[in-house]
C-alpha positions as MATLAB code, in Angstrom:
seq = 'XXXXXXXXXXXXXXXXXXXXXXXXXXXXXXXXXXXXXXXXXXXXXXXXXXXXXXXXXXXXXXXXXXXXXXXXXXXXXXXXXXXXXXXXXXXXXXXXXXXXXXXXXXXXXXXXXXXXXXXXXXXXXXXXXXXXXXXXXXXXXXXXXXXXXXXXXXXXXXXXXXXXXXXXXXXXXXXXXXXXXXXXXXXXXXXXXXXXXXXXXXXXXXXXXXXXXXXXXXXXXXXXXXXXXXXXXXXXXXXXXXXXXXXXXXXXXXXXXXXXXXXXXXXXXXXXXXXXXXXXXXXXXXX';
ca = [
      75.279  120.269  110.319;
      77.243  121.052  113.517;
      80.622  122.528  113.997;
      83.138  120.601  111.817;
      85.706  118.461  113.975;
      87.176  116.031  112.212;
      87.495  116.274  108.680;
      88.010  113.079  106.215;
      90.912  113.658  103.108;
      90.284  110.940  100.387;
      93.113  111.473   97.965;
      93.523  110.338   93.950;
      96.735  108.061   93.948;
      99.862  108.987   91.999;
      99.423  112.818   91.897;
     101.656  115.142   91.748;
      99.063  117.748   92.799;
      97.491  116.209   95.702;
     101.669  114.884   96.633;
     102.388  118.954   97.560;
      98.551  120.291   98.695;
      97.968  117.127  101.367;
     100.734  117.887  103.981;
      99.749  121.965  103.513;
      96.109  121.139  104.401;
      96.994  119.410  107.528;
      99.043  122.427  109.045;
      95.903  124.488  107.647;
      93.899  122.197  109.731;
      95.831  121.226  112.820;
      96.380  125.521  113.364;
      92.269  125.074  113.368;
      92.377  122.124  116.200;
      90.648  120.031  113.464;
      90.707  115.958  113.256;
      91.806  114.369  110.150;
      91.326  110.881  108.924;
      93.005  109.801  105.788;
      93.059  107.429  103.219;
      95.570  105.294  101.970;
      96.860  107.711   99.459;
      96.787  111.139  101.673;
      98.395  109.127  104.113;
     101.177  108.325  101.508;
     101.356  111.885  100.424;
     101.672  112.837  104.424;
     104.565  110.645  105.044;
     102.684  108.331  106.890;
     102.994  104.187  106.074;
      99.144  103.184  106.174;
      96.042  105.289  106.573;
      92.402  103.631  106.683;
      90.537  101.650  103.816;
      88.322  103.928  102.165;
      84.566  101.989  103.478;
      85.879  102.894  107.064;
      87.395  106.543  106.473;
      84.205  108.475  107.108;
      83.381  106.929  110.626;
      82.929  110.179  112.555;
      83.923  112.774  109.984;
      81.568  115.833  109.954;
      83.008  116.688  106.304;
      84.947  114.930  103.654;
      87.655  116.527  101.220;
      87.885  114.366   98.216;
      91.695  115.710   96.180;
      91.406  114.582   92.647;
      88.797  114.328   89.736;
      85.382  112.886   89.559;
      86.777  108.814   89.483;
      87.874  109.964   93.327;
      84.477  111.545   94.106;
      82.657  108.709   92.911;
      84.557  105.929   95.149;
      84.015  108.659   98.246;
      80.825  109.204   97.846;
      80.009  105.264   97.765;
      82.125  104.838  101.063;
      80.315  107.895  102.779;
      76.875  106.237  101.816;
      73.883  107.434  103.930;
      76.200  109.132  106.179;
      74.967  112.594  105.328;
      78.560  113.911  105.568;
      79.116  116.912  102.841;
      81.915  115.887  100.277;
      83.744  118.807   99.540;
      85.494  117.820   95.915;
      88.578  119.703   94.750;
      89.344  119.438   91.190;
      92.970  118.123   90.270;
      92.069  116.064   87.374;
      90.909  116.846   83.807;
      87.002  117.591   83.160;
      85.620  117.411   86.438;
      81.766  117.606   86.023;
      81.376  116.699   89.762;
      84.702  117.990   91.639;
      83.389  122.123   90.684;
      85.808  123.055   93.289;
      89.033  124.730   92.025;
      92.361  124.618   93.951;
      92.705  128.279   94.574;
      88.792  127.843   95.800;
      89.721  125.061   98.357;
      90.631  127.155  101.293;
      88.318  129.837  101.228;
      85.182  127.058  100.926;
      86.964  124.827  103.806;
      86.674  128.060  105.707;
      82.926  129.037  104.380;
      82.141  124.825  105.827;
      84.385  125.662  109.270;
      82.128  128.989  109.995;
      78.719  128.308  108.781;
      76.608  125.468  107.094;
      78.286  125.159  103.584;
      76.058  125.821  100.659;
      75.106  121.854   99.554;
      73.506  120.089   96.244;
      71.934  116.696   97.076;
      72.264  113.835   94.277;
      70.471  110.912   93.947;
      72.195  107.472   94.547;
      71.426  104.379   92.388;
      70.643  101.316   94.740;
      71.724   98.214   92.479;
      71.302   94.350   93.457;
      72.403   91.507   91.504;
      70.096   88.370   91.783;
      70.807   85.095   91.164;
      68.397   82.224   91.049;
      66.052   84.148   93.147;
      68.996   84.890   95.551;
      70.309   88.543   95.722;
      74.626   87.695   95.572;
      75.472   91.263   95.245;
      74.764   94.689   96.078;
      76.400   97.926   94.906;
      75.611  101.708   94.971;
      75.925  104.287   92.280;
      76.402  107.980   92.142;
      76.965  107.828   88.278;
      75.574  104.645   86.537;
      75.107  100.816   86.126;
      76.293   99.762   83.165;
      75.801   96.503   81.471;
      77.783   95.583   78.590;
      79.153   92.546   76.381;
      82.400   91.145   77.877;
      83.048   89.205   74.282;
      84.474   91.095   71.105;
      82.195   92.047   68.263;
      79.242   90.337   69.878;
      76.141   92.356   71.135;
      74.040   91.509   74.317;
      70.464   90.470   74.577;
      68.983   92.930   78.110;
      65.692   91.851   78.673;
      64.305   95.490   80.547;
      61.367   95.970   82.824;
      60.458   99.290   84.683;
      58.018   98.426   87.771;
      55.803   96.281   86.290;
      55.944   97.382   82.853;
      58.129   95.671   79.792;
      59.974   97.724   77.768;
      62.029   95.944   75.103;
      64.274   93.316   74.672;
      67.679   95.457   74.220;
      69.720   94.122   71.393;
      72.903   96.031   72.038;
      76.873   96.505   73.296;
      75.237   97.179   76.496;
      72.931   99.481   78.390;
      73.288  102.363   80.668;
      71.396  103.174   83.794;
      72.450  106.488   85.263;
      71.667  109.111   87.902;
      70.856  112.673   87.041;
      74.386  112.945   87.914;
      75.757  110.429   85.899;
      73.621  111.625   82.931;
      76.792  113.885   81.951;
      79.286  110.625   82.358;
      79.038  107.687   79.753;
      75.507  107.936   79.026;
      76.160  111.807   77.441;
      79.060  109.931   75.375;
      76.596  107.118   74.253;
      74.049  109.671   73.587;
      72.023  110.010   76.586;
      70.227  113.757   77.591;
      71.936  115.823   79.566;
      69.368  115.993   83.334;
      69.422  118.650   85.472;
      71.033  116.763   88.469;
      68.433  117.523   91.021;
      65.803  116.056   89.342;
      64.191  113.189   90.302;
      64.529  110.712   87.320;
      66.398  107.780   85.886;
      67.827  107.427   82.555;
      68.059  104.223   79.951;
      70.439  104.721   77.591;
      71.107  101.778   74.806;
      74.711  101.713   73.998;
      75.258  101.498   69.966;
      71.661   99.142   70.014;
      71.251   96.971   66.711;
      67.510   98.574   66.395;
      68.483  102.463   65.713;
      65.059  103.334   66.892;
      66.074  102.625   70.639;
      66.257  105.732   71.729;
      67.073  106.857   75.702;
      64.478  106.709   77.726;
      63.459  109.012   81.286;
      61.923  107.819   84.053;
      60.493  108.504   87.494;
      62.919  107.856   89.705;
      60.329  105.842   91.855;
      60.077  102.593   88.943;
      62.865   99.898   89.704;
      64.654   98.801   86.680;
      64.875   95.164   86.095;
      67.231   93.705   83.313;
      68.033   90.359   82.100;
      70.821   89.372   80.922;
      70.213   86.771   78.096;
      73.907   86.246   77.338;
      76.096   83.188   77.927;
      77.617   82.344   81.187;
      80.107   85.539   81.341;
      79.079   86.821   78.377;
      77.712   90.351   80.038;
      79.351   92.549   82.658;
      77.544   94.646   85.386;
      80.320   97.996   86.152;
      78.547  100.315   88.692;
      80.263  103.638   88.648;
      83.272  102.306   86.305;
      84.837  100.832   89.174;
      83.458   98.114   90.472;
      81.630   95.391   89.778;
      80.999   91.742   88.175;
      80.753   88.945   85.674;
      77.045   88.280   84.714;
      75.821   84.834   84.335;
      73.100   84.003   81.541;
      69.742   84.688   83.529;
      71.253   86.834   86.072;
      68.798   90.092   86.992;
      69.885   93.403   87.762;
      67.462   95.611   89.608;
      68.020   99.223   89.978;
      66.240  102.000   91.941;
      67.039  105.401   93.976;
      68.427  105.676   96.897;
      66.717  106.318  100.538;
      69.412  108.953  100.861;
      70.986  111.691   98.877;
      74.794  112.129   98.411;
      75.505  115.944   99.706;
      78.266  117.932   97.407;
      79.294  120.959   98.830;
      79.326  123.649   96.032;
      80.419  127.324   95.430;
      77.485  129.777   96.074;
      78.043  131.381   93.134;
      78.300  128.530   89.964;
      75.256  127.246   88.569;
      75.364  123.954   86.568;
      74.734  125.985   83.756;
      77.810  127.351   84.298;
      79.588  124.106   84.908;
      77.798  122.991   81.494;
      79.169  126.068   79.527;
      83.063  125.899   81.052;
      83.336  121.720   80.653;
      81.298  121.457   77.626;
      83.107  125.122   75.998;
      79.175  125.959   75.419;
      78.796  130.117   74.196;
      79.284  132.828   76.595;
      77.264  136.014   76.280;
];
């Protein structure tokens, strides 16, 4: 990474927080002779009346400061792609597995990325494409999960999964989850799933409440495509990549999963661990 010269702001909308720190980070960065591009929302919080759509924000940004909590990260790290621009995520929400960065830690790690390369993790992506009659009418990227789930109350889904060329089972659930490493701490740890150490090359299954309580999660190489088949009715199923996007399944409809060609790069303090993430989000022991 070269010297930083324009620097990308994606903002969380309606907060209070990121309202008062966006127009004091562009003095901090204008009195540095650095570029900013902004999103709809820092431009709102900087007075401004539009700012750029989020897919188009990171054109020529050598670093990206994502204001919020992790829903924020997630939707920046989708628009930066295979950019290889570090995302530099400031807590202001509530847990905050991925945005490690505290608010009092924002300026002195801005000026740790200014000076020198900043100290970077790299996650694993999710590539995701939904086919349809042996056309592919979707495709979506993940930093967290794909999840596919029942769209009808009290009614479970039938997920006909594949890994390469392998079968696995028929799922007979309220859905399924298909994370990252990453994402292994999102929905999948609340449904059950293992907590992965986020570097690690691997996918994980994880059933979501599955009428067979012997369906346990499952982790795999990150290298076998996941293929599922939605059995349900005509919008009977719904495919949610990263809990933001997404779409209506139709009975028959495949979605196949698989990593990335490119890793997502999170800037993170030289001195926390994900062990010690674990222990302050999770209120694990101290010694």
């Amino acid at each position: 990474m070269g010297a930083v010269k324009t620097v990308g702001i994606f903002a969380k909308p309606n907060s209070p927080q990121a309202s008062r720190l966006v127009p004091n980070l562009l003095k901090w960065l204008e009195a540095r002779n650095i570029d900013v591009r902004l999103d709809n929302e820092a431009a709102h919080y900087a007075g401004m009346l539009v700012g750029l759509d989020r897919t188009h924000l990171p054109e020529g940004c050598d670093l990206a400061v994502v204001l919020g909590g992790d829903g924020t990260l997630l939707s920046a790290a989708r628009a930066v792609g295979n950019r290889s621009i570090p995302l530099l995520a400031v807590n202001l929400g509530g847990l905050g597995f991925l945005t490690s960065i505290s608010l009092e830690d924002l300026y002195p790690e801005l000026e740790r990325a200014l000076t020198g390369p900043p100290s970077v993790t790299r996650r694993k992506m999710l590539r995701v494409s939904l086919v349809r009659q042996g056309a592919v009418v979707a495709e979506y990227q993940a930093l967290n999960d794909v999840v596919i789930a029942k769209s009808s109350i009290a009614r479970i889904v039938d997920l006909e999964t594949w890994a390469g060329d392998s079968f696995v089972c028929e799922y007979k659930a309220d859905g399924l989850i298909i994370s990252t490493p990453t994402g292994s701490t999102a929905y999948s740890l609340s449904a059950g799933g293992p907590i992965v150490y986020p570097t690690m090359n691997a996918i994980c299954l994880t059933p979501i409440c599955p009428h067979t309580l012997t369906n346990r999660p499952l982790i795999l190489p990150a290298d076998m495509t996941i293929r599922v088949i939605s059995k349900a009715n005509d919008e009977g199923s719904y495919l949610t990549v990263d809990g933001q996007v997404g779409s209506p399944l139709e009975a028959g409809d495949t979605v196949e999963c698989g990593i990335a060609d490119f890793d997502v790069l999170l800037v993170s303090p030289p001195d926390k661990t994900f062990f010690d993430v674990l222990r302050q989000k999770l209120k694990w022991g101290e010694r």
